[in-house]
C-alpha positions as CSV (number, residue, x, y, z in Angstrom):
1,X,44.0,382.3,66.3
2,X,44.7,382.8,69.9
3,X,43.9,386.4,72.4
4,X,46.9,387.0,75.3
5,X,44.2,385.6,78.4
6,X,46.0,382.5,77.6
7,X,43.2,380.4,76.8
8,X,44.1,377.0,74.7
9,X,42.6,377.1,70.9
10,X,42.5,374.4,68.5
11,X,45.0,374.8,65.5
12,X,44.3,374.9,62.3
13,X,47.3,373.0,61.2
14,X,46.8,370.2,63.4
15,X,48.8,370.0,66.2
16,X,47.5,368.6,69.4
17,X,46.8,372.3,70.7
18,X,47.6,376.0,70.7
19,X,48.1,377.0,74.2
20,X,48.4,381.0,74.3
21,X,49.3,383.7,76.9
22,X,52.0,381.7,79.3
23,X,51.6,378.0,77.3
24,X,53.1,377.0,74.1
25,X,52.6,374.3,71.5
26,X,54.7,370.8,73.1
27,X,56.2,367.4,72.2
28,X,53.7,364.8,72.3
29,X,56.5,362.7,73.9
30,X,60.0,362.5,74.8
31,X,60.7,360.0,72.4
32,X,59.8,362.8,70.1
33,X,61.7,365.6,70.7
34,X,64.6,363.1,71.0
35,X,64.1,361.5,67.0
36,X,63.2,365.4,66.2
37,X,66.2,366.7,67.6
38,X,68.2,363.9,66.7
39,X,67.1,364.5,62.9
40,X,68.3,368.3,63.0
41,X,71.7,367.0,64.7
42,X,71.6,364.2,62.0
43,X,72.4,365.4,58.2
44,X,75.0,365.4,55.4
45,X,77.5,366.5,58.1
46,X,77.2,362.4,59.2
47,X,76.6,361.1,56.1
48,X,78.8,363.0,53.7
49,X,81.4,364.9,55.7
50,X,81.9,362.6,58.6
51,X,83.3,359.9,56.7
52,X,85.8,362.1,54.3
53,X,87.4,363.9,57.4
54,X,87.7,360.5,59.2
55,X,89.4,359.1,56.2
56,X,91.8,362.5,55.9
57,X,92.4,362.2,58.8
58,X,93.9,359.0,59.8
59,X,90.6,356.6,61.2
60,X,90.3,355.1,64.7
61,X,92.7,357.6,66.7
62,X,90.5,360.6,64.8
63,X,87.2,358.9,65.8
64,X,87.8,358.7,69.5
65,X,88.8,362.3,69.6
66,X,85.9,363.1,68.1
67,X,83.6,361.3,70.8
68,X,85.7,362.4,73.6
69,X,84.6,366.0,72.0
70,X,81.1,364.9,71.7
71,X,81.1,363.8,75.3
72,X,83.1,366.9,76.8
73,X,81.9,370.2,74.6
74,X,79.0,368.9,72.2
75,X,76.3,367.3,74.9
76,X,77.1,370.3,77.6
77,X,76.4,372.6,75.5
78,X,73.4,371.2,74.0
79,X,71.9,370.4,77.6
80,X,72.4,374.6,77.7
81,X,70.3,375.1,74.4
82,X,67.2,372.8,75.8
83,X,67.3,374.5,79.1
84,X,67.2,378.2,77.8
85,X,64.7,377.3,75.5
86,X,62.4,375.4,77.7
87,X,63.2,378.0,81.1
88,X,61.7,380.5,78.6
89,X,59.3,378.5,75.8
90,X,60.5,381.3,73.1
91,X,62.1,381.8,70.2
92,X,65.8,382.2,70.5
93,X,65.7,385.8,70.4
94,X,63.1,386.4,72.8
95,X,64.7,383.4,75.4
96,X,67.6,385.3,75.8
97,X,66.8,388.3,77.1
98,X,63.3,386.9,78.8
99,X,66.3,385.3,80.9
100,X,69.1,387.8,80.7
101,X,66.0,390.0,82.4
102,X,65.2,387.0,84.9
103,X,68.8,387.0,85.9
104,X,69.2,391.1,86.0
105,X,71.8,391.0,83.0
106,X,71.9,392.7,79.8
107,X,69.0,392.3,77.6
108,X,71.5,392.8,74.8
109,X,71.9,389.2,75.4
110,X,69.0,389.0,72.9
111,X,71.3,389.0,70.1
112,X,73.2,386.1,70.7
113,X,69.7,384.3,70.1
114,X,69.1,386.8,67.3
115,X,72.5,385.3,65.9
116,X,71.2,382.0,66.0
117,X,68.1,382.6,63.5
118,X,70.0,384.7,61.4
119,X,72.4,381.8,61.2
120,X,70.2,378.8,60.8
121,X,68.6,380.7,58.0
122,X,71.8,381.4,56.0
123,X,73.2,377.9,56.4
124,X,69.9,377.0,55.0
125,X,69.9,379.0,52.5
126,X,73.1,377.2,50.9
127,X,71.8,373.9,52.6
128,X,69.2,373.0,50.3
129,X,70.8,373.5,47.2
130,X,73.5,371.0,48.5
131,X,70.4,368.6,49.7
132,X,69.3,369.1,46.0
133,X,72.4,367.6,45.0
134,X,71.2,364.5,47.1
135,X,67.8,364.7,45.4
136,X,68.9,364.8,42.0
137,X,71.3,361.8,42.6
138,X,68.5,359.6,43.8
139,X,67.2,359.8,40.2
140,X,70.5,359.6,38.6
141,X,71.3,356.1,40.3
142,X,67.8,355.0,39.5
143,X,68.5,355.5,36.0
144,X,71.5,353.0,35.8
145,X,73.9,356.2,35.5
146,X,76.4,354.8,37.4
147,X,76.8,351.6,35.5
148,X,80.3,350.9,34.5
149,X,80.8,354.7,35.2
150,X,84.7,355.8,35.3
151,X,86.6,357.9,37.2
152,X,86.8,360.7,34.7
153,X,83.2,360.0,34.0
154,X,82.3,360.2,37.6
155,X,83.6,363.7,37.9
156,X,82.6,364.5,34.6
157,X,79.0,363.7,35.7
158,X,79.4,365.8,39.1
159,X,80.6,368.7,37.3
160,X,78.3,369.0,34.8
161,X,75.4,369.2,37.3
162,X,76.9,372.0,39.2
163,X,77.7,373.9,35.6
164,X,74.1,373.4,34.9
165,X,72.2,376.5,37.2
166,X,68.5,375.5,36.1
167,X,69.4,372.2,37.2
168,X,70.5,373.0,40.5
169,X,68.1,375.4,40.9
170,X,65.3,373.2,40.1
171,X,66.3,370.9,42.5
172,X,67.1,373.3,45.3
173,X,63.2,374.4,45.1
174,X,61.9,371.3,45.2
175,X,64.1,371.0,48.7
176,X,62.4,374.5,50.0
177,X,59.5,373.3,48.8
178,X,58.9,370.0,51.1
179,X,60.9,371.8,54.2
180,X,58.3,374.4,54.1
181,X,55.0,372.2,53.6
182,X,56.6,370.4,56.2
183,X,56.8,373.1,58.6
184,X,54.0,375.0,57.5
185,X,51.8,372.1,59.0
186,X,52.8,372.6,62.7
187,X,54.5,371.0,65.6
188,X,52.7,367.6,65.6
189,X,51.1,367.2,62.6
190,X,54.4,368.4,60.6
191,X,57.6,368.1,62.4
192,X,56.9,365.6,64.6
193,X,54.9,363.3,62.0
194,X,57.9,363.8,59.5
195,X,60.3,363.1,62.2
196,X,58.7,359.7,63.2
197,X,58.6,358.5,59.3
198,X,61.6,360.2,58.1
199,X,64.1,359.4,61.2
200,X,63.3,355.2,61.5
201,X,62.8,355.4,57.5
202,X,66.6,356.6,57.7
203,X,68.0,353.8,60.2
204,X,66.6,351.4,58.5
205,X,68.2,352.6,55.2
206,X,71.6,352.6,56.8
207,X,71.4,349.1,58.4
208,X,70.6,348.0,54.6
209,X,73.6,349.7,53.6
210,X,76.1,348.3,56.1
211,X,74.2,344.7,55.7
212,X,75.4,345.0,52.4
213,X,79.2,346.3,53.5
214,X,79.2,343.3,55.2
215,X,79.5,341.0,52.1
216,X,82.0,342.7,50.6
217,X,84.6,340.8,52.3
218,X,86.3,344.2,53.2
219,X,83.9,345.1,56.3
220,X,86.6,344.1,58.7
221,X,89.4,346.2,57.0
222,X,86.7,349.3,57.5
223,X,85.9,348.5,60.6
224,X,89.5,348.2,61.3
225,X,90.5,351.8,59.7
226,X,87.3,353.6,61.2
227,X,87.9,352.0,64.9
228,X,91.4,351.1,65.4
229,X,93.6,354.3,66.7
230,X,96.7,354.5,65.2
231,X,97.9,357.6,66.9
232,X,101.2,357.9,64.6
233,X,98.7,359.5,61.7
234,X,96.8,362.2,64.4
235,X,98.0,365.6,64.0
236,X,97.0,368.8,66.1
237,X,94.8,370.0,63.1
238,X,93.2,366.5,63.2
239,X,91.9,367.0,66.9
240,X,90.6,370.9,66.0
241,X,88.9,369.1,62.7
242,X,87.5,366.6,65.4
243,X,86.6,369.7,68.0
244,X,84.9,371.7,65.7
245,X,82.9,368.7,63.5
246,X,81.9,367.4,67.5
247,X,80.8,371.2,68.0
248,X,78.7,371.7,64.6
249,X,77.3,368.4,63.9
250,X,74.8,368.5,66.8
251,X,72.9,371.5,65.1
252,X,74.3,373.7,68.2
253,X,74.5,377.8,67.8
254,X,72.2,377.5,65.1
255,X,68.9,378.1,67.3
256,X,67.2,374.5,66.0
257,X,68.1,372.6,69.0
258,X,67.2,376.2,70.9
259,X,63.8,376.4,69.2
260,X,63.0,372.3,69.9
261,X,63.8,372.7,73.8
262,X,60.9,375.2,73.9
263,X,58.6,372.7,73.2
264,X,59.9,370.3,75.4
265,X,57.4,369.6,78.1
266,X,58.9,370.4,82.0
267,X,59.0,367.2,83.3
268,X,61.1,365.4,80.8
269,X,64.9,365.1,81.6
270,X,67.0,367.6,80.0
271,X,70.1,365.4,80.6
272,X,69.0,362.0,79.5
273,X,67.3,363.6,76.1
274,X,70.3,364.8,75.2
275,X,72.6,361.7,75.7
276,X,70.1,360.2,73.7
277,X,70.2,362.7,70.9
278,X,73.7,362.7,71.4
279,X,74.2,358.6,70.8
280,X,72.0,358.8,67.7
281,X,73.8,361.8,66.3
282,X,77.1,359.8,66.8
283,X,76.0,356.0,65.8
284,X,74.4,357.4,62.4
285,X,77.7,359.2,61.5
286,X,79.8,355.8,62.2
287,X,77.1,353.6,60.9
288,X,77.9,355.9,57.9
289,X,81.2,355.2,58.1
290,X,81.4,351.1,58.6
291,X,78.6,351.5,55.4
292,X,81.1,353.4,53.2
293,X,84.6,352.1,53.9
294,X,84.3,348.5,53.2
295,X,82.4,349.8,49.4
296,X,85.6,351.8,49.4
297,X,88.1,349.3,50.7
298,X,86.2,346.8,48.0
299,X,87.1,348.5,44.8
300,X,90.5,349.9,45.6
301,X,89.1,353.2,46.0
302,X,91.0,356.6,48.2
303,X,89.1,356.7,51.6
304,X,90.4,359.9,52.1
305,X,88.9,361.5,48.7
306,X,87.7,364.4,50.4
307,X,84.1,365.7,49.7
308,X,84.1,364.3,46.5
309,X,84.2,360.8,48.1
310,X,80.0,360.9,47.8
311,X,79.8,362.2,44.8
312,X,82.6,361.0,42.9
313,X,84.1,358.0,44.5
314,X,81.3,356.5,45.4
315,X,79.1,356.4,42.1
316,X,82.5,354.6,40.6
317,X,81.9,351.8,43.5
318,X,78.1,351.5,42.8
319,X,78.5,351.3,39.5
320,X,80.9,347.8,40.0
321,X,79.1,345.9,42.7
322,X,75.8,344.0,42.1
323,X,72.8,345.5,42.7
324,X,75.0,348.8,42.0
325,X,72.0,350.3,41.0
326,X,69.6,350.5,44.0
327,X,72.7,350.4,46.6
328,X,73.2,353.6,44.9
329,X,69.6,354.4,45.1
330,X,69.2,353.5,48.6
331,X,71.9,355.6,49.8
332,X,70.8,359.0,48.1
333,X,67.9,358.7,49.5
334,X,69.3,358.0,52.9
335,X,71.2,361.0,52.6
336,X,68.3,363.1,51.6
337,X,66.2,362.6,54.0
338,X,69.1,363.1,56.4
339,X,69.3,366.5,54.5
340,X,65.4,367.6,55.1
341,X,65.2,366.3,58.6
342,X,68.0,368.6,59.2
343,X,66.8,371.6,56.9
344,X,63.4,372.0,59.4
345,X,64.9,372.6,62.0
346,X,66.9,375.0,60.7
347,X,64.0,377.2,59.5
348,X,61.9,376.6,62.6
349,X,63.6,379.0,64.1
350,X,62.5,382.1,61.6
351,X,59.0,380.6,61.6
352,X,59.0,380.4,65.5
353,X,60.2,384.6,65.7
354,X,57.7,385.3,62.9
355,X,54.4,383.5,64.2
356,X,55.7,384.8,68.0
357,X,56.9,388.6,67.4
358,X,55.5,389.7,64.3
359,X,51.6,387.2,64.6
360,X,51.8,386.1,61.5
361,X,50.3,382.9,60.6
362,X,52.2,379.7,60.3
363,X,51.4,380.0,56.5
364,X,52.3,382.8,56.4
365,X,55.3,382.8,58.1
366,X,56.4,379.6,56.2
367,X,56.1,381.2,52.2
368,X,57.6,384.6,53.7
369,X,60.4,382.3,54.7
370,X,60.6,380.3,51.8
371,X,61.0,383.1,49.5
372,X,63.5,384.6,51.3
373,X,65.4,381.0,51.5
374,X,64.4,380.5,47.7
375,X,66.0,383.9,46.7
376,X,69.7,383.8,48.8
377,X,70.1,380.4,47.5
378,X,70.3,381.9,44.2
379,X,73.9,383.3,45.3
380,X,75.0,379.8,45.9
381,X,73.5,378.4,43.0
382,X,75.1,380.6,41.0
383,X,78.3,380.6,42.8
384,X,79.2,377.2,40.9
385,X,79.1,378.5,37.0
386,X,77.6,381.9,36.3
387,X,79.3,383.7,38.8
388,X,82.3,381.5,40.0
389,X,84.9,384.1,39.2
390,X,82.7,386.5,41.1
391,X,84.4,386.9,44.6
392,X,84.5,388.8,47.6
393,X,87.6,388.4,49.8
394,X,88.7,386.2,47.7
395,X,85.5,383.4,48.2
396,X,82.6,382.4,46.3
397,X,79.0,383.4,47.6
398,X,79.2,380.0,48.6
399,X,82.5,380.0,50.1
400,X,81.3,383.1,52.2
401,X,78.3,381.8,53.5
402,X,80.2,379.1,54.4
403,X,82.6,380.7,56.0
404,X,80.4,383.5,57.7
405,X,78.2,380.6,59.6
406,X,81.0,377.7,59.8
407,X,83.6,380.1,61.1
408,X,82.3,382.9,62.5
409,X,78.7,382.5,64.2
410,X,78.7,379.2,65.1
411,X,81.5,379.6,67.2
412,X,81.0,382.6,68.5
413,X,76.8,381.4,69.6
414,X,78.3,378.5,70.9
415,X,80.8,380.5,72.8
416,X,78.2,382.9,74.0
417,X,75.6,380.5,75.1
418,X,77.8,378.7,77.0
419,X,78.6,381.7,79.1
420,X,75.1,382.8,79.1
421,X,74.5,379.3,80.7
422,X,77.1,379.0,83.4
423,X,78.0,382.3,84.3
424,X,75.1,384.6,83.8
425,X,71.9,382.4,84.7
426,X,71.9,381.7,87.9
427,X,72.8,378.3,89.4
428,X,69.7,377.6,91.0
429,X,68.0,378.0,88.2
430,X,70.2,375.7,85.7
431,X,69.9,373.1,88.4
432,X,66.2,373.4,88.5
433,X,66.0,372.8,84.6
434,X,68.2,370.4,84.3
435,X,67.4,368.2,87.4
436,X,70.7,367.2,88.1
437,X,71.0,368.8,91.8
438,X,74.0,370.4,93.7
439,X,75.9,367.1,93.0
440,X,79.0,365.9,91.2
441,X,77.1,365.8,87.9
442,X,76.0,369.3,88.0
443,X,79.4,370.4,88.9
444,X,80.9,368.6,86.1
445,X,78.5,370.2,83.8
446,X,79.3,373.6,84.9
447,X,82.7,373.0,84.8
448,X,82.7,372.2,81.2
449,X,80.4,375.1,79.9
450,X,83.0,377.8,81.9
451,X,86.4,376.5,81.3
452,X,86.3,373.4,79.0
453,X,83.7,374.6,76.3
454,X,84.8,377.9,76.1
455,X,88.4,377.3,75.6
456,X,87.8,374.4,73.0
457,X,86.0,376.8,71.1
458,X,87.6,380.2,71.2
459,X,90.8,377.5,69.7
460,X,88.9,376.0,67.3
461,X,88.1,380.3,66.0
462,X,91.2,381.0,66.1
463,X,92.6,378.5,64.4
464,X,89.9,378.9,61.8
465,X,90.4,382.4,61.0
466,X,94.0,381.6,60.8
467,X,95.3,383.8,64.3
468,X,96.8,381.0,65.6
469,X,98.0,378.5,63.4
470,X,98.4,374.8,65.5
């Protein structure tokens, strides 16, 4: 498709062009990259986690924490990803050490990028058979399921699907199976048209959703638990839960929001993309919230019902309220395409290395992918019936995959780009990318990716693998 005299070629896939040698494939707009990154950063993490660790752990006071973490550790650090990856418009792999080499450092630097991939692609790889979940629930509220449903029934229900590994695995293709015909059409004709239906499709799902709350004559008591602090129920583990959700939910370490920078065009504003990005990421997950705790708060539900509170708790609620049905319907769907805008960016990265490193086609790249996604999701698949006594260090294949990414990679990318950005690239060059100048706003950056950033994280890992226990 392309020779290295960097001459621009017209794609087959349909982007807007291939630009080889020195250019690469760009953003039609800001306002793009900004609802494309904003869909990786926006998944079941807002949706389905968000809401259960706010209710565990004690509402308002746990909710500022959380945005003070956004604000201090999750938007630095994301400015860092855009910059490497637009400084270098590569893959994650080959940014790092194109600017470990610009700045004389190791080019061993590569493998924090390499890290990145290799991560994205695992989380995926258990990602889309918990989107299928999602998928599969859409069609189960449709079919008036949830009518009358109890509590027993409910879990009954929830169980029986993850004892059931055709079914999961049936819909955990289909997932793969849209995320890579998604991909496999290109920058602008597939992520960035899918972005620009999927991400508006999904704010207009949750306003529905939280138009409803509002009649249940409990949306001030939800408003009230998600927004007032009450600092009596915040514990020391609440603010790590806060730190580290801050740290993950923005797709960070993962080399998505890495991978998106590079096709951010040079004279768009590093900074203000990713306060935006950063203010959608943040008003979807508490749009989530004020959605789901009046329905709770309405039918005497637990707020605080852990990760079952989707699947369990909230089928119970739909199944009481008028309309039950397509409330119920209406909010799978929100939370599956929260799940795929998420789940193409977290592959983009393996596509980017493969069409980049090894030429393969996009096409190509995208089934070789696939397959490889299709075939590890099998462990997690079969991590909830056939082999659920099957552990290794005493965890699931799920549990480990889990662990392994959650745990251990994300933390330590996050910890390694940030001292990539602030300590090994050089300062004039950080403040050329991100535009801010030798000012006060620079200096605050910097500050945060060498002391704040780095100590919030290497806290959060330590608590996490149980070192230091807080």
């Amino acid at each position: 498709m392309s020779d290295l005299t960097g001459a621009i070629t017209a794609p087959a896939d349909g982007s807007s062009a291939v630009v080889t040698g020195k250019k690469r494939l760009q953003w039609s707009s800001r306002m793009a990259f900004i609802l494309a990154a904003a869909g990786s950063a926006v998944g079941l993490g807002n949706i389905w986690k968000f809401p259960y660790i706010t209710g565990e752990n004690g509402g308002g006071a746990f909710v500022l924490v959380y945005l003070a973490c956004i604000l201090l550790i999750g938007i630095p650090v994301m400015m860092a990803e855009i910059m490497i990856g637009r400084r270098a418009q590569k893959n994650p792999a080959e940014a790092m050490e194109s600017l470990a080499l610009e700045a004389k450092a190791n080019r061993l630097w590569k493998s924090v990028g390499w890290m990145g991939v290799i991560c994205g692609f695992l989380i995926l790889s258990f990602y889309t058979v918990i989107a299928g979940w999602a998928v599969s629930y859409v069609f189960t509220a449709g079919s008036g399921a949830f009518v009358d449903i109890t509590p027993d029934q409910a879990g009954a229900m929830f169980g029986g699907m993850l004892a059931d590994p055709i079914r999961l695995l049936s819909w955990s293709t289909l997932v793969v199976i849209v995320t890579m015909y998604i991909v496999g059409r290109g920058v602008n004709a597939g992520l960035e048209k899918a972005v620009n239906f999927l991400m508006p499709g999904l704010l207009v799902l949750i306003l529905i959703m939280v138009g409803y709350a509002m009649s249940t004559g409990h949306f001030i008591e939800g408003v009230e638990f998600l927004f007032a602090p009450d600092f009596s129920k915040l514990s020391t583990e609440s603010v790590l839960v806060a730190l580290g959700h801050a740290f993950f939910t923005l797709s960070l370490a993962s080399g998505a929001i890495m991978t998106y920078g590079s096709y951010l065009p040079k004279n768009t504003s590093i900074v203000k993309t990713s306060m935006a990005v950063g203010i959608v990421d943040t008003a979807v997950a508490l749009l989530a919230g004020m959605a789901i705790f009046p329905i709770v708060f309405a039918y005497g539900l637990e707020p605080g019902a852990g990760p079952g509170l989707i699947f369990v708790t909230l089928p119970i609620a739909f199944g009481q309220m008028p309309f039950g049905t397509l409330f119920g319907v209406l909010f799978f769907l929100m939370l599956s395409i929260a799940a795929i805008t998420s789940a193409i960016s977290l592959i983009e990265p393996a596509v980017s290395w493969l069409t980049e490193k090894r030429q393969f086609s996009r096409l190509k790249a995208c089934v070789t992918s696939g397959l490889g996604l299709w075939i590890l999701g099998l462990g997690t698949v079969l991590s909830f019936n056939v082999w659920e006594n099957h552990k290794l260090f005493g965890k699931t294949f799920f549990d480990l995959m889990d662990f392994l990414t959650a745990n251990l990679m994300m933390p330590l990318g996050g910890l390694c780009v940030a001292i990539f950005a602030a300590w090994v690239i050089k300062s004039k060059v950080a403040e050329e990318e991100l535009g801010l100048g030798k000012g006060l706003l620079f200096k605050a950056w910097q500050f945060a990716m060498r002391y704040l950033t780095p100590i919030g994280i290497v806290i959060v890992f330590l608590n996490a693998l149980g070192v230091i226990s807080l």
